[in-house]
Backbone as numpy.savetxt, mean C-alpha at the origin, in Angstrom:
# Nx Ny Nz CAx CAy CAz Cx Cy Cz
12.37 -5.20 -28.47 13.38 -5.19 -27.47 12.92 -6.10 -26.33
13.85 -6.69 -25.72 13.91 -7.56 -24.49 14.57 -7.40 -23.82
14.02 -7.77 -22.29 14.57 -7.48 -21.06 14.33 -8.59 -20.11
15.27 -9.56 -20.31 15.07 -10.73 -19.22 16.13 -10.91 -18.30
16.13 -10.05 -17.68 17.35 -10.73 -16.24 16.54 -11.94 -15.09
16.12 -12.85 -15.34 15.65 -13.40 -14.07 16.55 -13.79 -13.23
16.56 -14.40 -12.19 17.52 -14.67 -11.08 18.65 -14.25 -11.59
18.64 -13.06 -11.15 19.78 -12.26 -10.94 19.86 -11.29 -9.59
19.18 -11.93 -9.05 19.41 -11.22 -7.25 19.04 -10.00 -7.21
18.72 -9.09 -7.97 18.56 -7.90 -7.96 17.79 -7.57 -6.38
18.26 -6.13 -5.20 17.48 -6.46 -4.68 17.03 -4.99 -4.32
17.20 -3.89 -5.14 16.61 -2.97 -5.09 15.31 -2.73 -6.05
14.72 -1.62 -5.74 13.16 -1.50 -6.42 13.42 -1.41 -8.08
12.32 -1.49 -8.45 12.18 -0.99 -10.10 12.31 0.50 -10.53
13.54 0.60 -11.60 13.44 1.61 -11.45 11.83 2.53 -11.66
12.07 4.09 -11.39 11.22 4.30 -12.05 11.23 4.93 -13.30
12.05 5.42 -13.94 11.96 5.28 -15.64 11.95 4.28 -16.41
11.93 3.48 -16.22 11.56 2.14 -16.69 10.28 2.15 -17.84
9.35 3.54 -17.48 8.26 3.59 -18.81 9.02 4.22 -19.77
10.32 4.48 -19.65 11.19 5.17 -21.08 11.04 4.06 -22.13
11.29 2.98 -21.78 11.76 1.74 -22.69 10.74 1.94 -23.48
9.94 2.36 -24.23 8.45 2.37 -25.34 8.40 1.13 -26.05
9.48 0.98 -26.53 9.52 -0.40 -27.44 9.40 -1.68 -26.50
9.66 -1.54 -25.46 10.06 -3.04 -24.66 8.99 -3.86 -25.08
9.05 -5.37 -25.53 8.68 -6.09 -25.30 8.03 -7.11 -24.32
9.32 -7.80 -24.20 9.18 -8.76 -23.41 10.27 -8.34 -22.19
9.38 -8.92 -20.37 9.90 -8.27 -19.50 9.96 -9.32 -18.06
10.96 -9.62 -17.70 11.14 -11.11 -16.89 11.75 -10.54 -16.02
11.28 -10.46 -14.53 12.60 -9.89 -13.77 11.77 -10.49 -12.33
11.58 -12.06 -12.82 11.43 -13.02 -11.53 12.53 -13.83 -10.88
11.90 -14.01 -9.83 12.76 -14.62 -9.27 14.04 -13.69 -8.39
13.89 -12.56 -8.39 14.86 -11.76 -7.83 14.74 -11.08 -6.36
14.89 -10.46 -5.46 14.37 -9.45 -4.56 13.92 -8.24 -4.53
13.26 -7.96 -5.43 13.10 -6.41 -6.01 12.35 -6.42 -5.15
12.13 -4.93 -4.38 11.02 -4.40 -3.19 10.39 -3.29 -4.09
9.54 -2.83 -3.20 8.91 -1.43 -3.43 7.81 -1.53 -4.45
7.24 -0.58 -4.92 6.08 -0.82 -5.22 6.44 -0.65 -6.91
4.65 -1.17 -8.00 5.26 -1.10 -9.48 5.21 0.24 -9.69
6.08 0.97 -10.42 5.82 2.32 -11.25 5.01 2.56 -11.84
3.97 3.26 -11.60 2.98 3.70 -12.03 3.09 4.25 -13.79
4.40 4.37 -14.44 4.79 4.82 -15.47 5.17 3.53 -16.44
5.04 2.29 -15.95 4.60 1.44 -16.77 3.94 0.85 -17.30
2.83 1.78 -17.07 1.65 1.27 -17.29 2.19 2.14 -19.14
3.10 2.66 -19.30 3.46 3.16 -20.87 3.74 2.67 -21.40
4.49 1.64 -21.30 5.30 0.23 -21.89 3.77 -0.32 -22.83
3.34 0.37 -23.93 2.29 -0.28 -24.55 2.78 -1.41 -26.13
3.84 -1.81 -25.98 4.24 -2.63 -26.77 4.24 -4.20 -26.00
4.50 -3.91 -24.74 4.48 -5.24 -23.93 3.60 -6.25 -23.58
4.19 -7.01 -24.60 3.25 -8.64 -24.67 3.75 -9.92 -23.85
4.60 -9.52 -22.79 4.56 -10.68 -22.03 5.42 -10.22 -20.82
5.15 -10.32 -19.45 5.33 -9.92 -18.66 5.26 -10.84 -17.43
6.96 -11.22 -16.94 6.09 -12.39 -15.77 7.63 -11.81 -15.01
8.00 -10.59 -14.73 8.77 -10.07 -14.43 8.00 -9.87 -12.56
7.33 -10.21 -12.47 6.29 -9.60 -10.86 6.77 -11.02 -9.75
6.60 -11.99 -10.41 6.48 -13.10 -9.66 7.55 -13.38 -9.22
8.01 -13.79 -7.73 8.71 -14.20 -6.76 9.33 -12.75 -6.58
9.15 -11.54 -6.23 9.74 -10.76 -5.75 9.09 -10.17 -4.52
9.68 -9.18 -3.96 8.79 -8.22 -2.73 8.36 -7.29 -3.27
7.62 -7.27 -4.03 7.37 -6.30 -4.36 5.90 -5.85 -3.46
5.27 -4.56 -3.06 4.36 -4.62 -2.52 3.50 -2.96 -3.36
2.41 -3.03 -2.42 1.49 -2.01 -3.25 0.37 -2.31 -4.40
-0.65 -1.20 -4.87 -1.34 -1.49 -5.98 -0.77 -1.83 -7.08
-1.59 -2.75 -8.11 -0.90 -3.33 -9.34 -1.68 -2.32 -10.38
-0.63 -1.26 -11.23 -1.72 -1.05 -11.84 -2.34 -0.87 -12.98
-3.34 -0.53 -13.05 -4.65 -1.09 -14.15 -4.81 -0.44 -16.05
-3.78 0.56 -15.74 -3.61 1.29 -17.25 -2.87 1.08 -18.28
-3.46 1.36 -19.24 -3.15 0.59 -20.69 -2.46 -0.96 -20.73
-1.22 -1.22 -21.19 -1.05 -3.11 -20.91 -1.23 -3.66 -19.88
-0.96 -3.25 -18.42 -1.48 -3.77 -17.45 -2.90 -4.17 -17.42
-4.07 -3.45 -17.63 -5.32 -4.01 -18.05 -4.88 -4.95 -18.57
-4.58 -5.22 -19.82 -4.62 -6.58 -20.76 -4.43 -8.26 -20.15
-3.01 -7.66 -18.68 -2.06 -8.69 -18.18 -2.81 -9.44 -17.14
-3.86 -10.22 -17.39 -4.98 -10.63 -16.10 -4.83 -12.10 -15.38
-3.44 -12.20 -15.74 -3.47 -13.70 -15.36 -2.68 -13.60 -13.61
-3.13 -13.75 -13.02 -3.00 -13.80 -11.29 -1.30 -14.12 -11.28
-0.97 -15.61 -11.88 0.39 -16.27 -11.90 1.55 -15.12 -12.29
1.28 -14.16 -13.08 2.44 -12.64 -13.42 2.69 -12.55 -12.07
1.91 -12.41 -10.45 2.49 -11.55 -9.35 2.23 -12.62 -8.25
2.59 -13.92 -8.62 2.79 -14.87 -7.42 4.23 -14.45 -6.60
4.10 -15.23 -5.73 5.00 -14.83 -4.88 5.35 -13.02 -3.73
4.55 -12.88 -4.82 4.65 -11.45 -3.64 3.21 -10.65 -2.73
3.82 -11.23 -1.44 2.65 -11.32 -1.03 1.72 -9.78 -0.33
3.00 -8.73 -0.57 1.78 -7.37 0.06 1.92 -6.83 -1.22
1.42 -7.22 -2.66 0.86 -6.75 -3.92 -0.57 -6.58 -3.66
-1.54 -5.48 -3.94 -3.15 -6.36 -3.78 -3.58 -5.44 -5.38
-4.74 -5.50 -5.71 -5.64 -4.83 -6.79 -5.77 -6.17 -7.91
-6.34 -5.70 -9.02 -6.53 -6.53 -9.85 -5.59 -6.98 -10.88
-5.42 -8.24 -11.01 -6.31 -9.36 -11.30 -6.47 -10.35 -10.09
-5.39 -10.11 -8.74 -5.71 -10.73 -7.92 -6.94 -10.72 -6.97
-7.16 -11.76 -6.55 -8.10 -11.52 -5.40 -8.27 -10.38 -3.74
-6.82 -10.32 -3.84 -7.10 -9.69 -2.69 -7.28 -7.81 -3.02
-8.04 -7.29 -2.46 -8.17 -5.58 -2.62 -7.76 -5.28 -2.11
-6.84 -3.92 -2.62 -6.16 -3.36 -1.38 -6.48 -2.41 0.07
-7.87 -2.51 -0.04 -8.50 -2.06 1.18 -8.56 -3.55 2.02
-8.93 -4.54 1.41 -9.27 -5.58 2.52 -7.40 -5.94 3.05
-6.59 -5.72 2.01 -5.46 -5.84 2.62 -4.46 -4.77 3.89
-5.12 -3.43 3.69 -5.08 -2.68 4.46 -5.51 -3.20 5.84
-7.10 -3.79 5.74 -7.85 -3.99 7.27 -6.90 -5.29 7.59
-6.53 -5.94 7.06 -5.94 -7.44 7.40 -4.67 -7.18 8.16
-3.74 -6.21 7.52 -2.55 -5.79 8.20 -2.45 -4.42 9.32
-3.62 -4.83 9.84 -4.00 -3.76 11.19 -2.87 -4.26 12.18
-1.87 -3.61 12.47 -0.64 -3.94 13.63 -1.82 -3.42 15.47
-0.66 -4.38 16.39 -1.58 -3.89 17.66 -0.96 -2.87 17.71
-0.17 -2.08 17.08 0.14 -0.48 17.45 -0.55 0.20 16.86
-1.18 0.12 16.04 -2.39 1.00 15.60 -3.46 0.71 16.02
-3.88 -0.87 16.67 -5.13 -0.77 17.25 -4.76 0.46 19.22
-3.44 0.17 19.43 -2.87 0.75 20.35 -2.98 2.70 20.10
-2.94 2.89 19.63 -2.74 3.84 19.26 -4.44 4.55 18.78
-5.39 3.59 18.44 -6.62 3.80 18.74 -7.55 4.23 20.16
-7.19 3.45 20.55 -7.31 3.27 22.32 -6.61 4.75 22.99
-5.17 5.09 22.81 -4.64 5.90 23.39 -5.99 7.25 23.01
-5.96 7.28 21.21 -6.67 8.25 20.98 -8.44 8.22 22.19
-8.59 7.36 22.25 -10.21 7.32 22.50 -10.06 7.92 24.35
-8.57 7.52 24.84 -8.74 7.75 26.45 -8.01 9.48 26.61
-7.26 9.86 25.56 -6.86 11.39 25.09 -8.50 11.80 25.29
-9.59 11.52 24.63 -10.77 12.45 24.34 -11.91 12.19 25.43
-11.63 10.96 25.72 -12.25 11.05 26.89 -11.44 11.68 28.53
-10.87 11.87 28.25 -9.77 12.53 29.25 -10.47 13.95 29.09
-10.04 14.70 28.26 -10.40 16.17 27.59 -11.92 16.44 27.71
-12.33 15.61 27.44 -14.32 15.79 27.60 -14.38 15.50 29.43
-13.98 15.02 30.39 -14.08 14.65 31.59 -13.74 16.31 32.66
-12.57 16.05 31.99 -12.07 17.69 32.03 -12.31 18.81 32.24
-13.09 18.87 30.92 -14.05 20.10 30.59 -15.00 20.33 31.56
-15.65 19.10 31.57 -17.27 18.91 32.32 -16.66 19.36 33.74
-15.84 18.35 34.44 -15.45 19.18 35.85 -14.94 20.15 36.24
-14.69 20.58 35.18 -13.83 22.55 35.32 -14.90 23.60 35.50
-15.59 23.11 34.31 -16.77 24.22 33.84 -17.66 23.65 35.29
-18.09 22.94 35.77 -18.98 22.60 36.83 -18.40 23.27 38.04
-17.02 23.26 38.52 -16.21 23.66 39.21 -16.06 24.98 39.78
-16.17 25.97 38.21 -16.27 26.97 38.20 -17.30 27.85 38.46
-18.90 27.00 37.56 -19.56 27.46 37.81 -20.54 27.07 39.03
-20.52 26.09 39.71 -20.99 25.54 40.99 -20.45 26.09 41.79
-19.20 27.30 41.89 -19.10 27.85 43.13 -19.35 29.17 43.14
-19.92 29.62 41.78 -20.48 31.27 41.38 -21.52 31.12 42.28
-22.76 29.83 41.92 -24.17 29.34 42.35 -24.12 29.41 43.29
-23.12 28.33 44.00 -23.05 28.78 45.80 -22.32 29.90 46.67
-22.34 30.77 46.25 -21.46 31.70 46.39 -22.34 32.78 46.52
-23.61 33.29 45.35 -24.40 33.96 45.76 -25.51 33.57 46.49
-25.49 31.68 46.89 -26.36 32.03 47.54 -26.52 32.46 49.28
């Protein structure tokens, strides 16, 4: 069985039953706008010997690595889409994680660090507060 729609605009995700197909073959679904990440349930599709269905879409997320996917190691299957990371490409998806650090999360770092130093400042002058006027108090 075959499944080649390429440019066909598609611009919602893959489905995810898509590992129903058992028999599928061959699987082309470049060139389109598909988003979202691959189904982890195609990695069932173990009849599939050719696969260039990845390239030019949005697709984003890990690529992944079980049963035919292992086999599929050629980088050119998931050109074009550029927040894909894991193997066979170069980029990991941890180094792609640190790369797409937004300043609202480095923002949002900062807030956290002046929250705890706020709360620790706090403490120290309350508890000193409290107890520095027991001290002078009896004496």
């Amino acid at each position: 069985m075959f499944l080649n729609p390429f440019h066909c605009q598609f611009t919602r995700g893959i489905p995810t039953n898509i590992g129903a197909l058992h028999h599928l073959e061959s699987l082309d679904l470049s060139s389109n706008h598909i988003s979202g990440p691959i189904p982890s349930n195609m990695a069932s599709l173990t009849f599939l010997g050719h696969l260039n269905y990845l390239s030019y879409n949005n697709l984003s997320g890990e690529i992944p690595t079980a049963n035919q996917f292992h086999t599929l190691t050629d980088p050119s299957i998931y050109e074009g889409n550029p927040h894909l990371c894991g193997t066979p490409l170069s980029i990991k998806c941890s180094e792609y994680d640190d790369e797409n650090t937004t300043d609202e999360d480095l923002d949002s770092s900062h807030d956290k660090l002046w929250l705890y130093l706020s709360i620790g400042l706090g403490f120290i002058v309350g508890f000193w507060a409290v107890c520095g006027s027991l001290v002078l108090k009896e004496c």
